[in-house]
C-alpha angles and dihedrals in degrees: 000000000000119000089243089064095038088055098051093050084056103050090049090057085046095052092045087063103035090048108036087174103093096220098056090043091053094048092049098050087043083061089049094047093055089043084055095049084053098052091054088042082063101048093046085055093046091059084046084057090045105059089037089066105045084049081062098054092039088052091040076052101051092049096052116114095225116095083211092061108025107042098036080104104056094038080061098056093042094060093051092046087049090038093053094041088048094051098043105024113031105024092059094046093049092043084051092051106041087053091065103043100026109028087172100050115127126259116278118241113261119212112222092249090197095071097044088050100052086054101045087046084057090044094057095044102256083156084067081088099069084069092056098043091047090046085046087059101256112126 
């Protein structure tokens, strides 16, 4: 449950007890319930500011004629992409090969796969998925 729920609920006990009329209770949960509807409009736009924001610094980024600061991204991206096609394309083949010419070859290296994927999640925005799920209503 958010705060902002759990304080609504309060408030609308509160109001049942302060307005026993029914009208009036009903009007004034009605206005808390707007106030409530704006303050997630706000936090919704904040996240859209947010991420408008960080799209400028990684453009300003992109354009910079460092390679330090400009290509840190995609050397990023190429060392998962390596890393991935290393891991599930080579590695097999070579594995494969190597079995029928070397049995006793020794055991390839693996690469911890959990770690690279969390950063390359991060990389192509999977994150991306916490904004639809909070404009879909589910906080």
């Amino acid at each position: 449950m958010d705060p902002l729920t759990a304080l609504f609920n309060i408030g609308s006990s509160i109001i049942d007890k302060v307005w026993p009329d029914k009208t009036q209770a009903e009007a004034a949960k009605l206005k808390m319930f707007e106030l409530q509807q704006q303050g997630a409009f706000a936090e919704i736009q904040n996240g859209f500011n947010l991420m408008l924001e960080n799209i400028k610094v990684n453009a300003n980024e992109a354009l910079h004629q460092s390679i330090f600061v400009a290509g840190w991204r995609p050397f990023i991206g190429w060392v998962c992409g390596m890393a991935l096609a290393y891991n599930y394309i080579a590695m097999p083949f070579i594995v494969w090969v190597t079995k029928c010419f070397y049995p006793e070859a020794p055991q390839m290296p693996t690469l911890d796969m959990t770690e690279l994927l969390v950063l390359l999640g991060g990389m192509l925005g999977v994150a991306g998925l916490r904004s639809r799920e909070i404009t879909a209503g589910k906080r």
